[in-house]
MIPA-688890 format. One line per field, with one value per residue (C-alpha): residue in three letters; x, y, z. Coordinates in pm, whole numbers, plus 50000, padded with zeros to 5 digits. Layout:
N
type [ALA  ...]
X [X  ...]
Y [Y  ...]
Z [Z  ...]
END
This chain:
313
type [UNK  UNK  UNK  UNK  UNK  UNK  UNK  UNK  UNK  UNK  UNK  UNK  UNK  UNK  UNK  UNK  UNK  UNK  UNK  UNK  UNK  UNK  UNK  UNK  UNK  UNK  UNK  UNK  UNK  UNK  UNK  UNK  UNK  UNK  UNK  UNK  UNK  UNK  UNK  UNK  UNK  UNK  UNK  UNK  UNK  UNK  UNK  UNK  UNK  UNK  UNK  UNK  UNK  UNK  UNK  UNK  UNK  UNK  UNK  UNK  UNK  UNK  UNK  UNK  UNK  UNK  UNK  UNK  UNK  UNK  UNK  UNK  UNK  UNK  UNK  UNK  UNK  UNK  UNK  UNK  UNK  UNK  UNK  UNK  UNK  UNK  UNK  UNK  UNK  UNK  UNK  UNK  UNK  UNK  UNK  UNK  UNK  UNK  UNK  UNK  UNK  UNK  UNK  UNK  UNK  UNK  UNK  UNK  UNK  UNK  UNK  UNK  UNK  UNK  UNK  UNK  UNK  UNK  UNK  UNK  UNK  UNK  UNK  UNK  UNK  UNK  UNK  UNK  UNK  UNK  UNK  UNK  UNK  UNK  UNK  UNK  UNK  UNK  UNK  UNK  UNK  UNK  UNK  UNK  UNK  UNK  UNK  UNK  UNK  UNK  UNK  UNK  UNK  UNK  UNK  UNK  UNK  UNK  UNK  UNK  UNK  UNK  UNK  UNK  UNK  UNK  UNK  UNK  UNK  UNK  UNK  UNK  UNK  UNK  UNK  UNK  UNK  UNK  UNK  UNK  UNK  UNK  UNK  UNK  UNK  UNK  UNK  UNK  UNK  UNK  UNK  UNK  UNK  UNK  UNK  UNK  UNK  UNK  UNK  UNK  UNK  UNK  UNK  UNK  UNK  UNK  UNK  UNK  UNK  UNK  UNK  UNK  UNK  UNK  UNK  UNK  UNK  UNK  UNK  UNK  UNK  UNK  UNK  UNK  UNK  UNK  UNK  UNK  UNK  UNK  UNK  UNK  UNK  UNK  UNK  UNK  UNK  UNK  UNK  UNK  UNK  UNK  UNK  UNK  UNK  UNK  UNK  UNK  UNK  UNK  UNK  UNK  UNK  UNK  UNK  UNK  UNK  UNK  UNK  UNK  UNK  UNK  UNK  UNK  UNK  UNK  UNK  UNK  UNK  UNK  UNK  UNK  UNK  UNK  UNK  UNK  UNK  UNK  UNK  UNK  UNK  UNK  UNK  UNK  UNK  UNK  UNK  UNK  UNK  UNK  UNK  UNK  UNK  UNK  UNK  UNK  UNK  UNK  UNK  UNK  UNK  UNK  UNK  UNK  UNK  UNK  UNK  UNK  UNK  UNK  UNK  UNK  UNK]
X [50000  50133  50224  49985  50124  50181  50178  50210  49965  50201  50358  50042  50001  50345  50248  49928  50053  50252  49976  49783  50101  50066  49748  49653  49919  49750  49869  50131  50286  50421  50619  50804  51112  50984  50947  51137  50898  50567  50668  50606  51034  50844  50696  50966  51173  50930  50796  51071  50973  50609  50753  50777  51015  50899  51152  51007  50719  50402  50198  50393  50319  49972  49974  50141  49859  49592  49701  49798  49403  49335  49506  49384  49614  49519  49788  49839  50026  50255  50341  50304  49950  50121  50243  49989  49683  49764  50037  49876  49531  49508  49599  49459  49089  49128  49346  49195  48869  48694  48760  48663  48961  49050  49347  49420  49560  49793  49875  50137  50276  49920  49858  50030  50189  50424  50602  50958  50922  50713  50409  50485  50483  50191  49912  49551  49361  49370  49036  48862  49044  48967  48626  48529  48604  48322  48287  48643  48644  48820  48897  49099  49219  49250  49531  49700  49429  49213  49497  49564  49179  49103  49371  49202  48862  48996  49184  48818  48659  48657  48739  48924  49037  49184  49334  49547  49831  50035  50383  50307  50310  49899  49789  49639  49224  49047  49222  48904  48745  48419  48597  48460  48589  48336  48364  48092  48052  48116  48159  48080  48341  48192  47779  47679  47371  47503  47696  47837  48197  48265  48683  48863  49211  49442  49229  49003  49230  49299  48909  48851  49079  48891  48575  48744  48782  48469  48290  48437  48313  47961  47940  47824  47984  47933  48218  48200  48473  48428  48700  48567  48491  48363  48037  48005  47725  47443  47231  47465  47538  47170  47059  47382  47237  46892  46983  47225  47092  47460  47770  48161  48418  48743  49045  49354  49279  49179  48779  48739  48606  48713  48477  48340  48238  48065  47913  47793  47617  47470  47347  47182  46997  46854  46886  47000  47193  47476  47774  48147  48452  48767  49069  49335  49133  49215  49617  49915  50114  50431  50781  50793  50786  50468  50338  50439  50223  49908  49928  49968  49680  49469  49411  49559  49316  49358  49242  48955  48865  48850  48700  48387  48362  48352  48063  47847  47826]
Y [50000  50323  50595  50890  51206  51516  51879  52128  52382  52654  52522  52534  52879  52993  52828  52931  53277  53223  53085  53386  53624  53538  53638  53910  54250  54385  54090  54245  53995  54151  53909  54068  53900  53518  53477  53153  53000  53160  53019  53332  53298  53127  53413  53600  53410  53431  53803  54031  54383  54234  54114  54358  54240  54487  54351  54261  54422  54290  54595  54840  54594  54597  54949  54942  54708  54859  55148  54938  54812  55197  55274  54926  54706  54325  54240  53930  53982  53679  53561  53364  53340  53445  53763  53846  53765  53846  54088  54267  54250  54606  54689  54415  54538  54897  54942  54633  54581  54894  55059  54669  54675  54407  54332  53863  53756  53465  53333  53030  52819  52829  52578  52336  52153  52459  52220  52247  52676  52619  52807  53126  53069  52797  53025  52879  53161  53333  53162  53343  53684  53728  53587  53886  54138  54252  54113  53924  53571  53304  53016  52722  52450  52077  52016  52117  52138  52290  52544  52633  52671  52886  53133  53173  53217  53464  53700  53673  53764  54146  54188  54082  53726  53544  53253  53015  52752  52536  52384  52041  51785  51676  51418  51493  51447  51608  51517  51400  51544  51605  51838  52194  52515  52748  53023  52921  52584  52291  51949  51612  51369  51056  51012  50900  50853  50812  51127  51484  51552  51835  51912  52207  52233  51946  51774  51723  51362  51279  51236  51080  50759  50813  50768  50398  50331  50399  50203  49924  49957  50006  50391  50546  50897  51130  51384  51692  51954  52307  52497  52832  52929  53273  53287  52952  52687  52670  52535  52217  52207  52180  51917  51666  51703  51715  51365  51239  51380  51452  51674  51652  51966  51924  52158  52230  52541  52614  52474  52842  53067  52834  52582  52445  52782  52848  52520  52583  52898  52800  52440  52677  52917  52649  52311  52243  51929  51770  51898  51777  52036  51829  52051  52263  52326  52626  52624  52715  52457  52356  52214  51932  51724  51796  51478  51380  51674  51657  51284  51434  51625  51359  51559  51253  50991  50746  51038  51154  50828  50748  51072  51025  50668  50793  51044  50802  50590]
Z [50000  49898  50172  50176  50036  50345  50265  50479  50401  50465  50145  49967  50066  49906  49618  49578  49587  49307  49065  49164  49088  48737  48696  48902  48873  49153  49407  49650  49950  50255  50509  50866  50831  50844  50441  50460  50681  50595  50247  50098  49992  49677  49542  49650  49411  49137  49180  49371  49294  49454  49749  50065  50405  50657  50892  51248  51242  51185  51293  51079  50828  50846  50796  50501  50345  50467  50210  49980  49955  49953  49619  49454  49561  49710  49968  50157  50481  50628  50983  51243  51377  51712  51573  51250  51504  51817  51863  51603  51695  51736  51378  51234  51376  51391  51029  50864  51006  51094  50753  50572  50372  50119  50305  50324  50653  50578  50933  50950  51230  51418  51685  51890  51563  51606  51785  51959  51965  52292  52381  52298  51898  51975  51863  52018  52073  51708  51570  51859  51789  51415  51431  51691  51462  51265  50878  50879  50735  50865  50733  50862  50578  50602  50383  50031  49773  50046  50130  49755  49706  49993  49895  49554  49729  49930  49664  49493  49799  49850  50248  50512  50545  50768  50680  50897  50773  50960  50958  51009  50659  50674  50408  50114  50182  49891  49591  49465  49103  49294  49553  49589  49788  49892  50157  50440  50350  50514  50338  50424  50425  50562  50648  50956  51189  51571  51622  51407  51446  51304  51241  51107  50982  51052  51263  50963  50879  51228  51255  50919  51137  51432  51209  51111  51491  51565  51286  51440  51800  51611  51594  51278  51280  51027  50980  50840  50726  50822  50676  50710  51077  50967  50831  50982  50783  50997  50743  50748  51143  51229  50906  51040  51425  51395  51256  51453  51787  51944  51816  51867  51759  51688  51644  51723  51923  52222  52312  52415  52142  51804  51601  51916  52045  51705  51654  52050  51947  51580  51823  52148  51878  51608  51705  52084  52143  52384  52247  52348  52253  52155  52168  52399  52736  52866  52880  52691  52490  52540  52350  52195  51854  51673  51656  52005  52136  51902  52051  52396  52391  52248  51893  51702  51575  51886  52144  51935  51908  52313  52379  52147  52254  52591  52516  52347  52650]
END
């Protein structure tokens, strides 16, 4: 059996910039100093005089793009989700939001999967942050094709996006010719009757396995992909759970303010339901290999697994 293929969507994101170089002029990428690991070295490399290092300095950055957008321009600034979400919240919603400027939000290195750079890079809170502010879209993809597809829907899109990448290699999921990307959403992946998990970002393949586990303990799960947090699809959340009766969130953020918060709210207002929030609970990360911690704090396939089994009891 062939090995799955593993992307890391921060990858996808430099590449997709450079696909959308070529055919959009008007496409300007501003980095603070990280441009190797945001990926956005690629379209360094392939558009220069479009490239802008603003040195360490995300909030000057921002700025910068938010008059960019003002003379015509689309820009797409890069860094960490630690730095481009929340040391530069204030910018971000005062410069970005307030005026609705068509300024993307390419956010890298978010979550745990950050690995050994410890809890300060670990960024779990960002979700919550850029959903708050007032017509921002966020959107959180589960792997390449996804990532590649959501930066395209987001240079259409005319706004603020916020879109959030990782550093982690995640396999390949929706390399299928049926697969579509549309902003607010959702897709589902596998049908099910007993319970809704609903997954964003990474976590999107570690529940597809969980799904496997579960079939064979006699629980029909039906898993759904919700890539874009902000606007959320309600129409899909309450259809799944006013079937299967119970929901299940999962992401690698923290349970506080993310998908499960959202799901929470779309559930209390339209269709209310026991819900259980799989993610970070209240704390900071910590250093570590990526895959050691994911495992650690059961957001691999084997802890999703025990925790929904444990809920359908």
């Amino acid at each position: 059996m062939s090995e799955v293929k593993k992307i890391a969507t921060r990858d996808s994101y430099g590449n997709a910039l450079v696909e959308l170089g070529k055919a959009h002029d008007d496409l300007i990428v501003l980095d603070a100093d990280l441009a190797g690991a945001t990926k956005t070295c690629i379209f360094q490399k392939e558009f220069p005089e479009r490239h802008w290092d603003c040195g360490i300095a995300e909030c000057n950055m921002t700025g910068i793009a938010a008059g960019l957008a003002t003379c015509g321009k689309v820009p797409f600034i890069s860094s960490f989700a630690m730095f481009a979400a929340g040391r530069n919240y204030d910018q971000v919603r005062n410069s970005i939001g307030y005026p609705h400027l068509n300024v993307k939000i390419g956010a890298t290195h978010a979550g745990i999967s950050v690995g050994e750079d410890g809890a300060t890079h670990q960024c779990l809170e960002d979700l919550s942050l850029m959903r708050e502010i007032p017509g921002m879209v966020v959107i959180n993809p589960s792997d390449d094709v996804e990532a590649r597809a959501a930066v395209k829907a987001a240079y259409d899109h005319v706004g603020p996006v916020y879109l959030r990448f990782g550093r982690l290699a995640v396999p390949v999921i929706n390399d299928t010719p049926d697969y579509k990307f549309e902003i607010g959403k959702g897709i589902v992946l596998k049908e099910g009757k007993d319970v809704s998990i609903f997954a964003t970002g990474l976590e999107v393949s570690e529940t597809l396995e969980a799904a496997k586990m579960l079939a064979a303990d006699g629980i029909d799960a039906e898993v759904i992909n919700i890539h874009t947090i902000k606007p959320i699809d309600r129409e899909l959340i309450v259809k799944s759970v006013s079937k299967t009766g119970k929901a299940v969130t999962v992401e690698e953020h923290s349970i506080n303010g993310g998908l499960g918060s959202a799901v929470a709210e779309v559930l209390c207002e339209e269709q209310p339901a026991k819900l259980l929030r799989i993610g970070v609970e209240d704390r900071f990360g910590e250093s570590g290999p990526a895959v050691e911690l994911i495992h650690k704090y059961g957001l691999d396939a084997e802890g999703i697994y025990n925790k929904v089994k444990n809920y359908m009891k």
